[in-house]
C-alpha positions as CSV (number, residue, x, y, z in Angstrom):
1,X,99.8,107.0,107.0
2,X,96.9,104.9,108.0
3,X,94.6,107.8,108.7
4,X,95.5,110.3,106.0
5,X,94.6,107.1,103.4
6,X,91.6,106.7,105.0
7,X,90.5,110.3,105.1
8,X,91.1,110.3,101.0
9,X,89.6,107.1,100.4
10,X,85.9,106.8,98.8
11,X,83.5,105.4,101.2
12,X,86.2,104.7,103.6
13,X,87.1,101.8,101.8
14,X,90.9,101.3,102.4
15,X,92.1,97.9,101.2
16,X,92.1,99.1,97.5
17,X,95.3,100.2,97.7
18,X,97.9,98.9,95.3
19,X,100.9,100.6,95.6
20,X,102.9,102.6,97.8
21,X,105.8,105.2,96.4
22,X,108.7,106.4,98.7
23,X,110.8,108.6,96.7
24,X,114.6,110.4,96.5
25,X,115.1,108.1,99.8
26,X,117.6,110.0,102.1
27,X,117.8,107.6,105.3
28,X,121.5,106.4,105.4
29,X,120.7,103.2,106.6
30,X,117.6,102.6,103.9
31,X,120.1,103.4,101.6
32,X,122.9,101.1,102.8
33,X,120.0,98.2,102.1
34,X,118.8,98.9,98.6
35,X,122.9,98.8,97.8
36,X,123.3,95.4,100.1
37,X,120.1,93.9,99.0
38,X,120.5,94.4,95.3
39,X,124.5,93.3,95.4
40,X,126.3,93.6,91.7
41,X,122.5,94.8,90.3
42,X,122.8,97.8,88.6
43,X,119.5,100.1,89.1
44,X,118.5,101.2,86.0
45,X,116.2,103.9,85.1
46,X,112.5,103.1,85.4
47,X,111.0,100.8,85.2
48,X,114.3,99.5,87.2
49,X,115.0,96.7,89.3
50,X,112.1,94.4,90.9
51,X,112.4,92.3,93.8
52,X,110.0,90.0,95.1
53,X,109.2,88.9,98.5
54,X,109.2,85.1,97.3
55,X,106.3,82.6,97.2
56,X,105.5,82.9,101.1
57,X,106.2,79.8,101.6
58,X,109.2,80.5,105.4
59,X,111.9,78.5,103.4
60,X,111.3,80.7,99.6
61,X,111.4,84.2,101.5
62,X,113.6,86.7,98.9
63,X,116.7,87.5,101.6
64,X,117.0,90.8,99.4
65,X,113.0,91.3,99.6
66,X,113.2,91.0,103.5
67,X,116.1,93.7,104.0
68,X,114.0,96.1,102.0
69,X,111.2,95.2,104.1
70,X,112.9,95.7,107.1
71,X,114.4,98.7,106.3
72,X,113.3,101.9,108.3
73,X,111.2,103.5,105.5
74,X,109.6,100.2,105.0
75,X,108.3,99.7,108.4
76,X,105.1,102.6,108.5
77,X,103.7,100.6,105.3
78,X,104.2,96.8,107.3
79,X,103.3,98.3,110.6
80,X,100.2,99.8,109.0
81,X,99.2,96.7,107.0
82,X,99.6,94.5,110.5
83,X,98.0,97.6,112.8
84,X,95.0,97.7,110.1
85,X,94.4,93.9,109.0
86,X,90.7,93.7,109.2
87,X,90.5,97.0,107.3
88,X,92.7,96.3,104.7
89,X,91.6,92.9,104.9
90,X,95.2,91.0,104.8
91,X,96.6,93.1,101.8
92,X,100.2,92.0,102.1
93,X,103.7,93.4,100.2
94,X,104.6,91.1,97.6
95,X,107.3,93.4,96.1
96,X,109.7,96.4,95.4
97,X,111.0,98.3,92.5
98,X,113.9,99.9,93.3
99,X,115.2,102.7,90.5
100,X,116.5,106.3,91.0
101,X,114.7,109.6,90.8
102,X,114.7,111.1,87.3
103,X,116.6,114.2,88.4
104,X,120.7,114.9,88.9
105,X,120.3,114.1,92.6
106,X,119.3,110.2,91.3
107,X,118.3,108.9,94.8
108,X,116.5,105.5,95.5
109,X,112.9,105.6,95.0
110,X,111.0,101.9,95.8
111,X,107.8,101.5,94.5
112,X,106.0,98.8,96.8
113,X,103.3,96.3,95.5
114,X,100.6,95.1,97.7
115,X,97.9,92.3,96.4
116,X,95.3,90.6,98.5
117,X,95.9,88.3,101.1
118,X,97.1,84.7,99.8
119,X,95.0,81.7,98.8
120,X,94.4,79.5,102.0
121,X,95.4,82.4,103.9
122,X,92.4,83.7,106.3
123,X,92.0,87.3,106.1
């Protein structure tokens, strides 16, 4: 992931990156998240369902935000972030939105949102 964003980027400059798009999710157990972490939320059609990580502070962590983070699909685009910190110069996940594809099969997509790393927080 790392290097094929790097290859595309201008200048090499990677930690403009804003978003990250996984779509018609297949991965059972991915799947079995979204449905646990959103509970009696319905996903709607874009712009769907948003779900934040919480304020960073360890006690206000969003338990929904954190499956999602942990799920399997999640895990290239938080081991990337941690592999490449000084590159992407502590750009962090601060949220999901979860909707279906706009097709019949209607499987998950998660858009992920990724801002700069946190005030007080050394990059």
């Amino acid at each position: 992931m790392y290097g094929l964003w790097k290859a595309y980027s201008e200048n090499n400059v990677v930690d403009n990156i804003r978003y990250v798009m996984l779509v018609q999710i297949t991965n059972e157990l991915t799947k079995a998240l979204i449905v646990r972490a959103l509970g009696d939320i319905q996903i709607d059609s874009w712009p769907g369902t948003f779900i934040g990580m919480g304020n960073g502070e360890v006690d206000e962590w969003s338990p929904a935000g954190l499956a999602l983070l942990g799920s399997p699909v999640a895990r290239s685009l938080a081991y990337m972030l941690i592999q490449h910190k000084e590159a992407f110069k502590g750009l962090r996940i601060v949220g999901a939105r979860v909707f279906p594809s706009n097709n019949r099969i209607r499987k998950a997509c998660v858009l992920w949102y990724l801002k700069g790393p946190a005030p007080g927080v050394p990059a």
